[in-house]
C-alpha positions in Angstrom: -74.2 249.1 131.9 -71.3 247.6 129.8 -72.8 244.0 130.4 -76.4 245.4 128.9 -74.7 247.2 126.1 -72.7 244.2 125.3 -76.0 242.2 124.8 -77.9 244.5 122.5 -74.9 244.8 120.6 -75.2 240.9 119.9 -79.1 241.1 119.7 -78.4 243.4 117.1 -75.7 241.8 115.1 -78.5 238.4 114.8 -81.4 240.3 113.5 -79.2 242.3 111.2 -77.5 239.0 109.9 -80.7 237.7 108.6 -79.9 234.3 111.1 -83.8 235.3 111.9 -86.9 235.7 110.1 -88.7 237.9 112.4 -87.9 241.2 114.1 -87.0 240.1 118.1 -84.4 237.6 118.4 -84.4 234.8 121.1 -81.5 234.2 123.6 -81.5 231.0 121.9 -80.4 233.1 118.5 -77.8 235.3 120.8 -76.0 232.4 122.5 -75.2 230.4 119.5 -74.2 233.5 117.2 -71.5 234.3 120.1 -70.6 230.2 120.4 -70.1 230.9 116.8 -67.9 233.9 117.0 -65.8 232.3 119.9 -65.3 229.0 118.1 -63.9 231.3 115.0 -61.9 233.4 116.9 -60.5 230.2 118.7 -60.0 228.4 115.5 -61.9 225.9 116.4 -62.8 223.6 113.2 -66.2 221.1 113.1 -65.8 218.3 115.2 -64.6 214.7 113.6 -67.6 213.2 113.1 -69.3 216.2 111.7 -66.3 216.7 109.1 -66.3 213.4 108.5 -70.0 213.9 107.0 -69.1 216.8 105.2 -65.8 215.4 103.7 -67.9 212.2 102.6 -70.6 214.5 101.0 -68.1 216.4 99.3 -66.2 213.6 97.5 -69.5 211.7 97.0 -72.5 214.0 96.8 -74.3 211.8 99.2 -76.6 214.2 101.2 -75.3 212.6 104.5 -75.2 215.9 106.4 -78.6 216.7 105.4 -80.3 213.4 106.2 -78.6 213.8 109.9 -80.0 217.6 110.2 -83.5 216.0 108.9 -83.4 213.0 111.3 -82.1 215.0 114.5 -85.2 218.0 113.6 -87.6 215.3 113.3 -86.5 214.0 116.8 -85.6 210.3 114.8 -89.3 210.2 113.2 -87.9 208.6 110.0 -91.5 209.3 108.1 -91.4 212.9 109.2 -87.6 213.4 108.1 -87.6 211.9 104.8 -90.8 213.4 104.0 -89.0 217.1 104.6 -86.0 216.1 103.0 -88.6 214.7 99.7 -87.2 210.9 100.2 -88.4 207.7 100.1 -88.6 206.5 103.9 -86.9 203.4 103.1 -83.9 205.2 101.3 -83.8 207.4 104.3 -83.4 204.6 107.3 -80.5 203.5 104.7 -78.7 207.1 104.8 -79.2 207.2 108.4 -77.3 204.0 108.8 -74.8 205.0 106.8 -74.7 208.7 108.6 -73.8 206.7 111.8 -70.9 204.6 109.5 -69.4 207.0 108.3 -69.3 209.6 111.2 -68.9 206.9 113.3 -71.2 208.1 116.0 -73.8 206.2 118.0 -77.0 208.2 117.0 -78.6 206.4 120.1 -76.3 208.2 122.3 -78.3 211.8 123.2 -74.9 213.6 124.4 -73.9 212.4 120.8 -77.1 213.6 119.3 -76.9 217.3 121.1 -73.5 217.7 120.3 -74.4 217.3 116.6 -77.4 219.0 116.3 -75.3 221.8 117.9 -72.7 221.5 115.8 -75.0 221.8 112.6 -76.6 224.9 114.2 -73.4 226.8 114.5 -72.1 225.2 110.8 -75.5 227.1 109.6 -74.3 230.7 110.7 -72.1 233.2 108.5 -68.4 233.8 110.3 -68.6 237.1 112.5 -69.6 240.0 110.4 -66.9 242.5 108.7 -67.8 245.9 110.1 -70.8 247.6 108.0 -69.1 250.6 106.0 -71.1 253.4 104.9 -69.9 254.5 101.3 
């Protein structure tokens, strides 16, 4: 019973979030809210590459992290990516190239590929939420 109880209790803590847009989240939703919550409560900080993306973007306003998220959702169908991300295919091939420069990260490597994807998913998701308080 404590194992079951311990589930709807996360189930519950995704839908009320808002990490979902419908009303039944998927185990999919559940495991990567608690990866979340145990990479926060470990401390755990985005991996190298990853910060390296978001440092670069910071200082530079470069969209880098975006173009990767676009490029890794469009499973590397640059016409499909830059279309969602409203840029010219050409410019697009150029930000991915310079995605894999400055994250240094072999974007043909899929252990590579997962690993960031995954790490954007859980960058995406609020910090464990403070206990709701009823006034």
């Amino acid at each position: 019973m404590g194992r079951s109880r311990t589930n709807a209790d996360h189930t519950l803590r995704v839908l009320m979030s808002g990490q979902v847009a419908r009303r039944v989240a998927s185990i999919a939703d559940v495991l990567l809210r608690e990866m979340r919550d145990q990479a926060a409560a470990n401390g755990h900080e985005l991996i190298d590459p990853i910060a390296r993306l978001v440092a670069y973007d910071g200082r530079h306003n470069a969209h880098l992290v975006e173009t990767l998220r676009a490029w890794l959702d469009a499973f590397g169908d640059v016409i499909t990516a830059s279309a969602n991300a409203y840029v010219h295919p050409n410019t697009f091939r150029y930000r991915v190239r310079r995605v894999a420069e400055v994250a240094g990260i072999d974007l043909q490597d899929p252990s590579i590929r997962f690993a960031a994807m995954l790490q954007l998913r859980l960058m995406d998701l609020p910090l464990e939420d403070e206990p709701h308080r009823t006034g």
